[in-house]
C-alpha positions, 0 to 999 in steps of 0.5 A, spaced: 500 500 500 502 506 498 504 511 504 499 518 501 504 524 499 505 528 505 504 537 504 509 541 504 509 548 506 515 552 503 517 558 506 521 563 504 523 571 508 524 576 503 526 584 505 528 588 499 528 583 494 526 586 488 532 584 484 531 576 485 524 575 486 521 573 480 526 569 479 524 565 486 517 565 484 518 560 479 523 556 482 517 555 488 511 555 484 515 549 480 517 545 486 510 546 488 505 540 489 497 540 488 497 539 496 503 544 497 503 552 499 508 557 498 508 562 503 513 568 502 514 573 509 515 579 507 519 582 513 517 590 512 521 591 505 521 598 502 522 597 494 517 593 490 518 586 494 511 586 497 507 588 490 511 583 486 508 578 490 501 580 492 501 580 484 502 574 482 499 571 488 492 573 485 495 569 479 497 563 483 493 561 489 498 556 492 501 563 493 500 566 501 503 573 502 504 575 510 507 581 512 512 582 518 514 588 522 522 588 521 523 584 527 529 579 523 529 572 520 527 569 525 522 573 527 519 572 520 520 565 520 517 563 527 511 567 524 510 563 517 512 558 521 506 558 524 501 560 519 503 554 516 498 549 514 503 542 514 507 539 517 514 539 513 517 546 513 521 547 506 525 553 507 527 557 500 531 563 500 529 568 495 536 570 492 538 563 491 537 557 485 532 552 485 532 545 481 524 543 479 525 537 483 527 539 489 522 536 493 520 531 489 526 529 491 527 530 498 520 528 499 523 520 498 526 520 505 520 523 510 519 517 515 516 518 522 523 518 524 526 523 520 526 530 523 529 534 517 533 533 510 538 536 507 542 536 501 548 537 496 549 544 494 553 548 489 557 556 491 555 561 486 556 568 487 553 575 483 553 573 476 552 566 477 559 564 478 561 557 480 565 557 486 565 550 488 560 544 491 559 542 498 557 535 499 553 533 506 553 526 509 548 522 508 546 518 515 543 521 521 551 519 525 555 522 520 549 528 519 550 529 526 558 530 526 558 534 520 553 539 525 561 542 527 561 544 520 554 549 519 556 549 512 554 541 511 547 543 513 545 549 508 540 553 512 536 554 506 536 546 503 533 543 509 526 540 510 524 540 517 518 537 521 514 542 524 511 538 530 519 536 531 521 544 530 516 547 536 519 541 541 525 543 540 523 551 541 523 554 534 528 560 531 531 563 537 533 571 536 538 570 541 542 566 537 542 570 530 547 569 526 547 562 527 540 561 529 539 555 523 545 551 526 542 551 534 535 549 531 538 543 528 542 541 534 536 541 537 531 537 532 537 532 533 533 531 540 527 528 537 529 524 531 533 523 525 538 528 521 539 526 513 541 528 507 539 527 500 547 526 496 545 530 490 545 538 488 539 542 490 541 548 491 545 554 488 547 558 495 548 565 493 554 569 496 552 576 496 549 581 501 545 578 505 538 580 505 536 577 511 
């Protein structure tokens, strides 16, 4: 018997991201599912970023647009976070690059005790230079020693439980920048780390808009 497909919920924090959002909305619509959502935080942007979205939201139902009050990313996130309608939480970041098959593909290693997922990604700066790979390990040992290295566990290629990230306490404000890193150490608590050895995402190395 077949296990039903589970939703996602992909959130994605934005804040003067007019440069890039166009092209994040079409790596989200086409990682999206029939049963999926995708839920861009706008953390009080002052260009276009809001509008852009409200836009295409009206064209593209799966879209929901909330709005922050420029508290931080970890703000936004635990607000999104918590207006999400499933249970597995897939965190996008607007100025990064996106594969179709993303989810498709970390959706293959969702079981009851897997906690979050993670993935290969590639280094690329401001024009989509190439700067070299990152591979992450793949079993829930090794996943859990890499967390030494922040750098194995790419904060916006993880795929995480919501039941599991409010047992562990959510996004602390209180440990930015590195508020990613202290989540994981503690969703280690309440199940398993993995990892999907393939390339599914392009993490840009510019300035931050976050």
């Amino acid at each position: 018997m077949t296990t039903p497909k589970e939703g996602i919920s992909i959130v994605v924090p934005v804040k003067n991201a007019e440069k890039f959002i166009l092209r994040s909305l079409r790596d989200t619509i086409a990682n999206a599912d029939y049963i999926d959502e995708i839920i861009y935080v706008d953390d009080n942007s002052t260009d276009n970023t809001y509008s852009i979205i409200k836009s295409a939201s009206k064209e593209f139902p799966v879209i929901r647009l909330l709005k922050n009050n420029g508290e931080g990313i970890a703000d936004a996130l635990n607000f999104a976070i918590s207006q999400a309608k499933n249970n597995w939480i897939a965190r996008f970041d607007v100025d990064d690059i996106y594969p179709k098959e993303r989810l498709l593909e970390q959706r293959q290693l969702l079981k009851s005790e897997v906690v979050a997922v993670f993935c290969d990604y590639e280094l690329i700066g401001e024009k989509n230079i190439k700067l070299g790979k990152i591979l992450s390990p793949i079993f829930c040992p090794a996943v859990l020693l890499s967390l030494i290295n922040s750098q194995r566990t790419p904060h916006p290629g993880a795929l995480f439980s919501k039941s599991a990230f409010y047992l562990a306490g959510g996004y602390l404000k209180k440990d930015f920048p590195a508020e990613d890193l202290s989540l994981w150490f503690r969703l280690s608590k309440f199940g398993e780390l993995v990892s999907i050895p393939k390339i599914l995402l392009k993490d840009r190395k510019s300035t931050r808009l976050n």
